[in-house]
C-alpha positions as a printed NumPy array, in Angstrom:
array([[  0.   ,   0.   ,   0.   ],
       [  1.101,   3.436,  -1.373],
       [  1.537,   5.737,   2.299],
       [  1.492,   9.339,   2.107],
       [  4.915,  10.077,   1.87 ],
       [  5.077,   8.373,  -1.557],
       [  2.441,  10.066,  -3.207],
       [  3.578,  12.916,  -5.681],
       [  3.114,  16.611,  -4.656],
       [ -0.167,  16.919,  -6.929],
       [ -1.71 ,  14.346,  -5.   ],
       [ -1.019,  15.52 ,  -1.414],
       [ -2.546,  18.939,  -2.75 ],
       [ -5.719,  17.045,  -3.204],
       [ -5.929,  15.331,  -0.268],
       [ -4.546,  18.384,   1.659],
       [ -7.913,  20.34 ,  -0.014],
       [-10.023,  17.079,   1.107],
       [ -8.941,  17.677,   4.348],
       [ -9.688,  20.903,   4.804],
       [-12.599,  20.852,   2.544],
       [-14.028,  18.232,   5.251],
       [-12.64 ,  20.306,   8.454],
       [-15.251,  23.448,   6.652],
       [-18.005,  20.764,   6.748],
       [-17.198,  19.566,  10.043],
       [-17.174,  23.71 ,  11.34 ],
       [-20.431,  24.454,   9.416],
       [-22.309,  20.965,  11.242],
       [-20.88 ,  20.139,  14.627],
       [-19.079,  23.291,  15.885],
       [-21.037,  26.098,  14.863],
       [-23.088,  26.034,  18.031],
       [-20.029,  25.293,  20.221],
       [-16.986,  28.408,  19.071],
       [-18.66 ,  32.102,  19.401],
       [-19.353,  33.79 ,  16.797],
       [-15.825,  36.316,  16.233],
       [-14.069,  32.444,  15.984],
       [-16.619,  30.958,  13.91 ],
       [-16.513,  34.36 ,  11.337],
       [-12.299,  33.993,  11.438],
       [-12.376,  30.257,  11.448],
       [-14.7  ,  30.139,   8.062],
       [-12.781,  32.681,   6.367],
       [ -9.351,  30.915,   7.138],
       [-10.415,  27.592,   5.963],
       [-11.759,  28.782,   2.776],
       [ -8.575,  30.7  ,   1.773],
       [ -6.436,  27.679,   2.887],
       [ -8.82 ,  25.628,   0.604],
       [ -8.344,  27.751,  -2.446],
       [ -5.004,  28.215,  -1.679],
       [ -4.775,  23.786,  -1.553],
       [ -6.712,  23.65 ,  -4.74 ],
       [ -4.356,  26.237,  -6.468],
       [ -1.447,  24.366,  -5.99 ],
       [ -1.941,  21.951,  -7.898],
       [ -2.094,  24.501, -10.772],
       [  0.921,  26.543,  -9.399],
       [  3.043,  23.411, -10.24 ],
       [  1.961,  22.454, -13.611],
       [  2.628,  26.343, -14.313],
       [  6.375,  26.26 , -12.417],
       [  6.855,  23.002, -15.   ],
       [  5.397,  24.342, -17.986],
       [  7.212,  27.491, -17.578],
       [ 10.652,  26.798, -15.504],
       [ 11.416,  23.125, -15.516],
       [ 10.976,  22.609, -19.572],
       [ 13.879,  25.245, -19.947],
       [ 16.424,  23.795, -17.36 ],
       [ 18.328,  21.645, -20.193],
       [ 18.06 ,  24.457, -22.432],
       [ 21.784,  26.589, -23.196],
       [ 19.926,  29.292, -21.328],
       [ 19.171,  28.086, -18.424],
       [ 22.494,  29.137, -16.559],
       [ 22.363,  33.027, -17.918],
       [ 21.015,  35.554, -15.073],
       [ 17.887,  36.201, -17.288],
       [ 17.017,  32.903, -16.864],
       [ 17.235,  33.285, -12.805],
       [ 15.264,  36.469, -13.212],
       [ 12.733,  34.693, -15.219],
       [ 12.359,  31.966, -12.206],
       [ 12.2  ,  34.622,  -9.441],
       [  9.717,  36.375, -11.609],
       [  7.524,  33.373, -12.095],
       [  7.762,  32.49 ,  -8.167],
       [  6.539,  36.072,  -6.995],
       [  4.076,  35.883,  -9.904],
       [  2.519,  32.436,  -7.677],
       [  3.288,  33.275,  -4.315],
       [  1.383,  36.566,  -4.762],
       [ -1.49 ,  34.42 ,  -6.377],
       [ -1.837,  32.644,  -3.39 ],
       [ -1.456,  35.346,  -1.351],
       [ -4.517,  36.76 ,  -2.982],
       [ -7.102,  34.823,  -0.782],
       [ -5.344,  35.882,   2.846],
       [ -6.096,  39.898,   2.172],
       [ -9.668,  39.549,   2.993],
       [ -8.429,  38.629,   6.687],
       [ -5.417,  41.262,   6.783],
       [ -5.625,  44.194,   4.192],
       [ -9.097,  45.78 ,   4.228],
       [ -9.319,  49.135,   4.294],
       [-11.224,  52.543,   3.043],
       [ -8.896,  52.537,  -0.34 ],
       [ -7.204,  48.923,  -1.895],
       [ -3.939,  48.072,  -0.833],
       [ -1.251,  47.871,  -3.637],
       [ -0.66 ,  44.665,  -2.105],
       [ -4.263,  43.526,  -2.763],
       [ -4.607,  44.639,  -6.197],
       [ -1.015,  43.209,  -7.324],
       [ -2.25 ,  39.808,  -5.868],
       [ -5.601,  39.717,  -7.3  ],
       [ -4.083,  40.561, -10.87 ],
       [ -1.711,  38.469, -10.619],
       [ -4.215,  35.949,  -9.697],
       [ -6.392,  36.948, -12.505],
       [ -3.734,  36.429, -14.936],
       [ -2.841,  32.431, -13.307],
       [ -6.808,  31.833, -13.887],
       [ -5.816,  32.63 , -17.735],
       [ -2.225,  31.329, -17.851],
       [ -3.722,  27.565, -16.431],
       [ -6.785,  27.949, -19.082],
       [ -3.813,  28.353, -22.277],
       [ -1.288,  25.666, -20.81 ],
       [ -4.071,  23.067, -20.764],
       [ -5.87 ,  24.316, -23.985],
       [ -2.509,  24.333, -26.01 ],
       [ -1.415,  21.217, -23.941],
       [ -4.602,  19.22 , -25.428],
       [ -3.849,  20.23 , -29.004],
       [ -0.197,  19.083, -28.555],
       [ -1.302,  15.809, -27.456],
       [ -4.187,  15.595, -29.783],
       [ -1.456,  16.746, -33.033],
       [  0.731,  13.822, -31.431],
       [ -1.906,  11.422, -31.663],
       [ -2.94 ,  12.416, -34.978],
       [  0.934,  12.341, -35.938],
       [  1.312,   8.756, -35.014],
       [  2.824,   6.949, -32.489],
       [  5.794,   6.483, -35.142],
       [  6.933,   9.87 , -35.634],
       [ 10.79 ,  10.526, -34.288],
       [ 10.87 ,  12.683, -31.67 ],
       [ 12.994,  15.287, -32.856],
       [ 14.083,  19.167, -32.659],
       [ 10.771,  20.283, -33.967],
       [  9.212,  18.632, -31.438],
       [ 10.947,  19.995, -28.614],
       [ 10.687,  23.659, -30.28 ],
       [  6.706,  22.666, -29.685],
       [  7.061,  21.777, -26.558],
       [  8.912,  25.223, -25.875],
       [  6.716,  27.012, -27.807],
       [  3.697,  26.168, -25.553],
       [  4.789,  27.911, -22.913],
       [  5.92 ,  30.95 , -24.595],
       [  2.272,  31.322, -26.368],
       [  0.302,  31.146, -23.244],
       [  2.526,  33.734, -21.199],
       [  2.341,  35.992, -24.176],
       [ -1.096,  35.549, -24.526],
       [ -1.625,  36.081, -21.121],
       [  0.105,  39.614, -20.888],
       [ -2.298,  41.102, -23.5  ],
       [ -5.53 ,  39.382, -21.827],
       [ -4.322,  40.653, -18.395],
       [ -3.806,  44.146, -20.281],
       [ -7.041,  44.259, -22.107],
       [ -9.111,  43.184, -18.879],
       [ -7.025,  45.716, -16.35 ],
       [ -7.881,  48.531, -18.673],
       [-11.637,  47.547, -19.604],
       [-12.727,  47.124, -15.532],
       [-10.321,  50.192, -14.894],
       [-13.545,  52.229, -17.284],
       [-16.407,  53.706, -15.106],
       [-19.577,  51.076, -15.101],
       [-21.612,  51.581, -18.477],
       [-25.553,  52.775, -18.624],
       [-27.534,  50.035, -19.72 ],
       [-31.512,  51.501, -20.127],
       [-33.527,  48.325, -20.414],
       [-37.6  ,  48.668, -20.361],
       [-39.513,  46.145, -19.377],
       [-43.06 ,  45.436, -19.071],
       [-44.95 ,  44.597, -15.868],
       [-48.176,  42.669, -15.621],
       [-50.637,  44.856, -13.624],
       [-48.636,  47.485, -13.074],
       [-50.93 ,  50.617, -12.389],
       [-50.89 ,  53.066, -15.469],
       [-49.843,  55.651, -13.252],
       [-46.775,  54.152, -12.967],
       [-45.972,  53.177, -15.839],
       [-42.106,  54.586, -16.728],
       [-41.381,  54.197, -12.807],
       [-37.186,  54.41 , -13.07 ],
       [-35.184,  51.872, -11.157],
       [-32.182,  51.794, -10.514],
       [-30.138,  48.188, -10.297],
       [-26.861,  48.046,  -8.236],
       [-25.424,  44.548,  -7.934],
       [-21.771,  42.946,  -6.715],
       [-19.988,  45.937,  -6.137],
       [-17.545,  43.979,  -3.456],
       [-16.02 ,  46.904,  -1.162],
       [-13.067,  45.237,   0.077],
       [ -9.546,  44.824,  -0.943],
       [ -9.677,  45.538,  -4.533],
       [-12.678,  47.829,  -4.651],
       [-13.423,  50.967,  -2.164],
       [-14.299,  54.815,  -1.61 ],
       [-13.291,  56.268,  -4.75 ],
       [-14.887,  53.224,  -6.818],
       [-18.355,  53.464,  -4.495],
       [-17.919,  57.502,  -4.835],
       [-18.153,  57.088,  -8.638],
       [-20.973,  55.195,  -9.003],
       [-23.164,  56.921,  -6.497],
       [-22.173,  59.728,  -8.854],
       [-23.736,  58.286, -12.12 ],
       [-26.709,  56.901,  -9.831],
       [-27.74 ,  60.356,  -8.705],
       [-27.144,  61.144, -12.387],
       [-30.283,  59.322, -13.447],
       [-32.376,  60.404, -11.157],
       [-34.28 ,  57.654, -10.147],
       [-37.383,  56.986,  -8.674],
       [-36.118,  53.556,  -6.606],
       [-32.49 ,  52.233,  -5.95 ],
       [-32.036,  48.685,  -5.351],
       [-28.77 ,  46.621,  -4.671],
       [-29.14 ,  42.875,  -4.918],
       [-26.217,  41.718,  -2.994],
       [-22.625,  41.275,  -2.452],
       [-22.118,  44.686,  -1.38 ],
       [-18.809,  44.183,   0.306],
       [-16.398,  41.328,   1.223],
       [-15.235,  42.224,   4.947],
       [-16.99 ,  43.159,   8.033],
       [-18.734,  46.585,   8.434],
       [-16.504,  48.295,  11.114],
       [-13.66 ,  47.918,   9.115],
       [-14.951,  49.551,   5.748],
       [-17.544,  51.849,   7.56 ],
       [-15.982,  55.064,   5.861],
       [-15.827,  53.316,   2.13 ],
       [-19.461,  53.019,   2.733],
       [-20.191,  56.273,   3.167],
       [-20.935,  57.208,  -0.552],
       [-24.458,  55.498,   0.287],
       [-25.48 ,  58.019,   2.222],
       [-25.558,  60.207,  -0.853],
       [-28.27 ,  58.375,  -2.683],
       [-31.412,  59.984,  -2.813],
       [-34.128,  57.777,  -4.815],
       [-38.204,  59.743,  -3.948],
       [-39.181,  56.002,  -3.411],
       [-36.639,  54.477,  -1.423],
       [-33.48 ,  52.603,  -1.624],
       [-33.511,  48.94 ,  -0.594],
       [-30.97 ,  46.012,  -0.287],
       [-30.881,  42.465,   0.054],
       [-28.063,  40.13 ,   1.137],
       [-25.649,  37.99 ,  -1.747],
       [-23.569,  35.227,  -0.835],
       [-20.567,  37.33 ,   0.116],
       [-22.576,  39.014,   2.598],
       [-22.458,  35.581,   4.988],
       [-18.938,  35.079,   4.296],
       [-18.495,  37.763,   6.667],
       [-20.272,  36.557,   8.625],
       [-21.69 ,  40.154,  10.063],
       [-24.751,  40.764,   7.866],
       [-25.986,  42.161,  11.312],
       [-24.054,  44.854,  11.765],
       [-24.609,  45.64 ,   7.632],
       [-27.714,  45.846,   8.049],
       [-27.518,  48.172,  10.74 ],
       [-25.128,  50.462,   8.969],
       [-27.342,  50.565,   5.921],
       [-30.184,  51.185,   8.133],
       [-28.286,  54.555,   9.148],
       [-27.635,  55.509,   5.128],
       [-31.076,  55.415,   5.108],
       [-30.907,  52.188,   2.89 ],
       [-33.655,  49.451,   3.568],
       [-32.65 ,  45.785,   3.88 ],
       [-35.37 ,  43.716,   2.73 ],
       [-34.913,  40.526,   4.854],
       [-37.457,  38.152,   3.676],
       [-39.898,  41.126,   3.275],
       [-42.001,  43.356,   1.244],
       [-42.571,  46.764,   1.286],
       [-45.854,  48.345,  -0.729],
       [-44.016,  51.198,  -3.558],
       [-46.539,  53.359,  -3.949],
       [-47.872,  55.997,  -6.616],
       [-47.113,  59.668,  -5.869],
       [-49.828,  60.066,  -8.106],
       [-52.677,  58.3  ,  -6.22 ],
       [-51.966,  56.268,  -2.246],
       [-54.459,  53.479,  -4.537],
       [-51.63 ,  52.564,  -7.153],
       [-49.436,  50.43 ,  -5.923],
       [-46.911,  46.998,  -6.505],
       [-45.155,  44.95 ,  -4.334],
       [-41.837,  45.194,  -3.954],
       [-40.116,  42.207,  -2.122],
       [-36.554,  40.382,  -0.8  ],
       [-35.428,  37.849,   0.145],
       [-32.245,  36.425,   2.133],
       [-29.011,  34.979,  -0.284],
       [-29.447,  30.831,  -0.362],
       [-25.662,  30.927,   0.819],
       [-27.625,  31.482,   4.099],
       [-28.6  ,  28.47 ,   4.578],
       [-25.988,  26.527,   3.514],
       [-23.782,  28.266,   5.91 ],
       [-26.552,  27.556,   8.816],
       [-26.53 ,  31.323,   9.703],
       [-28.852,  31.67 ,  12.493],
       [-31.96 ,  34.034,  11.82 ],
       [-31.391,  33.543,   7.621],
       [-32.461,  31.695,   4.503],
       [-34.473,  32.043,   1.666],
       [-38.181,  32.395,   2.994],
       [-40.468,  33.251,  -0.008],
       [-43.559,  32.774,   2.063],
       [-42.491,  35.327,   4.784],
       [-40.867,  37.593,   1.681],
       [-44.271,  37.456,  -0.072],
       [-46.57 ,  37.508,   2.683],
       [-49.569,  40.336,   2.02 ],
       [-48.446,  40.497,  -1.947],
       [-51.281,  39.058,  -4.136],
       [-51.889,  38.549,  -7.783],
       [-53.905,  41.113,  -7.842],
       [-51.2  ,  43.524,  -7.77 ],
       [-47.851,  43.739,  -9.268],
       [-44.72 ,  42.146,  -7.77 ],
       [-40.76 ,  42.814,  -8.136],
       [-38.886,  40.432,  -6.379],
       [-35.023,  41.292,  -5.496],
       [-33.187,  37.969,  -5.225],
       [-29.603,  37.748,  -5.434],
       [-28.772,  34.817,  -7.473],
       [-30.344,  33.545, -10.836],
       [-31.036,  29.843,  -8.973],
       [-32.918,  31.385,  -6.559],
       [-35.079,  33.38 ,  -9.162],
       [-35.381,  29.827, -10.698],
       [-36.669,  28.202,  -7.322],
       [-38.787,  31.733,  -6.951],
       [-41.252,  31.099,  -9.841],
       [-41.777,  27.341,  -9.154],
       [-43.029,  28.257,  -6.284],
       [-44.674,  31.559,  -7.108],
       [-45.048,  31.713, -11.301],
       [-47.053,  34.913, -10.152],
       [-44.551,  37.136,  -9.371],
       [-43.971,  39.314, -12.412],
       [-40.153,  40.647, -12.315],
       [-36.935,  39.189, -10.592],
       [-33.821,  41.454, -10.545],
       [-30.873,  39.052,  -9.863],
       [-26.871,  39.141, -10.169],
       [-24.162,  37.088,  -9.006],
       [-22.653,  35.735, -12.159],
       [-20.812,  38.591, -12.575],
       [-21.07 ,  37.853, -16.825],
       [-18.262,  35.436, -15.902],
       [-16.34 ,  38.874, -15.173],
       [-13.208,  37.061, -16.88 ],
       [-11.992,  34.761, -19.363],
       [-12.417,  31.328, -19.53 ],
       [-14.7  ,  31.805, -16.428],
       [-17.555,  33.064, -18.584],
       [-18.459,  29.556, -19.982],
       [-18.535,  27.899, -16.175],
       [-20.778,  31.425, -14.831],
       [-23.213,  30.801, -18.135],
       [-23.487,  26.867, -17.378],
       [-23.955,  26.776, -13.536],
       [-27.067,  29.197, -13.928],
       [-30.704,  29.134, -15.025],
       [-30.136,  32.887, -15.773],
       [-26.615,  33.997, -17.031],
       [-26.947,  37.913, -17.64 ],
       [-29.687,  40.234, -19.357],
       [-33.829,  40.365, -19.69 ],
       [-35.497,  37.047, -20.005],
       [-38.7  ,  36.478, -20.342],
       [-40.275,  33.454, -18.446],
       [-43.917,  33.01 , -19.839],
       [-46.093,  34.72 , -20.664],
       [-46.157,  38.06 , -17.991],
       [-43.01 ,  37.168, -16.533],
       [-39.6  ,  38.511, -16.533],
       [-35.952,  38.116, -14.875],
       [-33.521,  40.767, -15.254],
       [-29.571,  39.564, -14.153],
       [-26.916,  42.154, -13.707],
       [-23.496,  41.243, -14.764],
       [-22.209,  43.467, -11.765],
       [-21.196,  46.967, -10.88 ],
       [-17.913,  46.399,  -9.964],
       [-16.017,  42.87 ,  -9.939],
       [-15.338,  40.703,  -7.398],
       [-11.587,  40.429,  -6.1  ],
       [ -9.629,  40.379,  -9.451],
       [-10.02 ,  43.994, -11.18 ],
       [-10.214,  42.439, -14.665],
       [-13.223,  42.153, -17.431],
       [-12.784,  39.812, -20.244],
       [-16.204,  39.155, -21.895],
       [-18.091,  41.256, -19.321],
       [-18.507,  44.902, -18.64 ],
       [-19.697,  46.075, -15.563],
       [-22.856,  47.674, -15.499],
       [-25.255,  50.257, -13.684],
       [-28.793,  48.998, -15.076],
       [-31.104,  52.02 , -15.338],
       [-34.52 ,  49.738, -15.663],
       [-37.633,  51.651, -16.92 ],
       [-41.038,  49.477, -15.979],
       [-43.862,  49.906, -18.333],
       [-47.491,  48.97 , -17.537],
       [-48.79 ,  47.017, -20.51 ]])
């Protein structure tokens, strides 16, 4: 029997991320009840970076191969470029890695340098990984093709050199090209939609769709300052932000926040929780500091938005808590459509804020009355290749669909970007949403 010790390094990754993967399970079932809750919050946040982190490696080494090891036998590999090339690939991991431990240390009002090197630089492995496997597959599939006979010979090993050299290069411009397209302000995208029974008097109602901004280490005051900017710009009638505000706890971000305060929207502003929101584990103490920007969290609730026209026009306008919630077990949260929808009937119109596309899915199974979802979480993939795993894993990917006949969901592909300040086959997007009564 093989023991530990004799397994190769890729394998002791994976059962390194089993373990910890298992020691998350084990803190989410048995010993949530038993550590307080500061431990718990630290505890859950530690294990998840140290999972990532596990999972990672296994790509870090396939990279350090592709990209260090296949040029040791080369004439080149004793020159001092060569040793500047392997330092510059080793800082180009280690700050990869490093990417996942800045939610814990370096949060702050403004991002770090720190932060946003690491994040780019894990940004760019996401891409580098995606070319050395793609243009890894066609070298074994040419190979194949080829025939086992072929001599192995200088043009093969100037392929197997080559590889590497394409997907660096190829990386560099992507990493470019995305730095400089999230690096533009969000875009305007006017979208009217149509709502079953919404009162004629309120027909051309203007709302306002905010979605993953993620104040934390990459994103902060002068990001969040902007876009309150071109919010106030459009002047509209209701504000809503459907999740993943921020990415660390409220005290320490409280003045990147501020910006909020600014909005002014005649019919409210209102906010329900994303997934990130329970990774901090202190959706408490957001919702109390939203409370005081004058920003309503809709926690598996409705509020009645009603005509300035006439007090007898009016649609329902509900939230409800991020499924992460119960996953996680967090006390006091979940998904609750029944409480969210309680006092909203048919007979009036309803706009449901939920933040990801799976639970607009479960939403009209259970309600197929409810006539508009506003969603976001995917993000639009936010980079490349990650657009094709964000479109599959989701009923909804990004945009207006229609579901039925008097139905629609709307999903934001963000305002910001989560983490990694890249776009590649996203933009980020302020979603100025005109409702029209039919």
């Amino acid at each position: 029997m093989i023991s530990f010790k004799q397994l190769p390094i890729e394998a002791k990754a994976a059962v390194a991320a089993g373990v910890v993967f298992f020691s998350m399970m084990l803190s989410r079932s048995y010993l949530a009840e038993k550590l307080d809750f500061r431990t718990r919050r630290w505890l859950l946040r530690l294990q998840m970076a140290l999972f990532a982190n596990t999972l990672m490696l296994m790509g870090s080494l396939h990279v350090w191969r592709s990209t260090v090891t296949t040029f040791t036998r080369s004439s080149a590999a004793s020159s001092f470029c060569f040793m500047l090339w392997k330092i510059a690939v080793f800082i180009f991991l280690a700050l990869a890695h490093s990417s996942f431990f800045t939610l814990l240390f370096l949060v702050a009002e403004e991002p770090y340098f720190f932060s946003l090197a690491a994040y780019t630089c894990l940004g760019a492995y996401i891409i580098l990984i995606f070319f050395l496997f793609t243009l890894g597959s066609v070298e074994q599939a040419y190979k194949f093709l080829a025939g086992r006979g072929a001599k192995a010979g200088s043009s093969n090993k100037n392929r197997t050199a080559l590889k590497p050299v394409l997907a660096v290069l190829l990386t560099v411009v992507l990493t470019v090209v995305g730095l400089l397209n999230a690096s533009q302000p969000p875009t305007v995208n006017s979208v009217e939609i149509p709502v079953h029974k919404l009162p004629s008097a309120m027909s051309n109602l203007k709302v306002v769709l905010l979605s993953d901004i993620h104040l934390g280490p990459t994103v902060g005051k002068t990001k969040l300052a902007m876009i309150v900017r071109m919010v106030k710009a459009l002047n509209p009638d209701i504000t809503v932000i459907v999740g993943d505000l921020s990415d660390a706890e409220a005290k320490l971000i409280r003045p990147a926040v501020e910006p909020l305060g600014e909005l002014e929207s005649p019919l409210g502003t209102y906010f329900v929780t994303g997934n990130h929101e329970y990774y901090t584990s202190d959706v408490s103490n957001w919702f109390e500091l939203l409370k005081s920007l004058n920003i309503q969290p809709l926690h598996n609730e409705n509020v009645k938005i009603v005509s300035p026209k006439s007090t007898s026009d009016w649609f329902c306008l509900a939230g409800v808590d991020d499924i992460e919630a119960d996953v996680l077990r967090y006390s006091g949260h979940g998904m609750d459509l029944k409480k969210a929808l309680r006092g909203c009937s048919s007979e009036h119109a309803i706009v449901l804020l939920a933040h990801q596309p799976i639970a607009a899915k479960w939403a009209l199974q259970e309600r197929p009355d409810i006539n508009l979802i506003l969603s976001g979480h995917t993000h639009g993939g936010q980079i490349f290749p990650l657009n094709a795993g964000a479109y599959l894993l989701n009923p909804f990917f990004v945009g207006l669909y229609q579901v039925g006949q008097n139905t629609f969901v709307y999903v934001s592909p963000g305002t910001m970007y989560y983490g990694i300040p890249m776009r590649l086959g996203s933009r980020a997007e302020i979603t100025e949403i005109i409702l029209r009564s039919p």
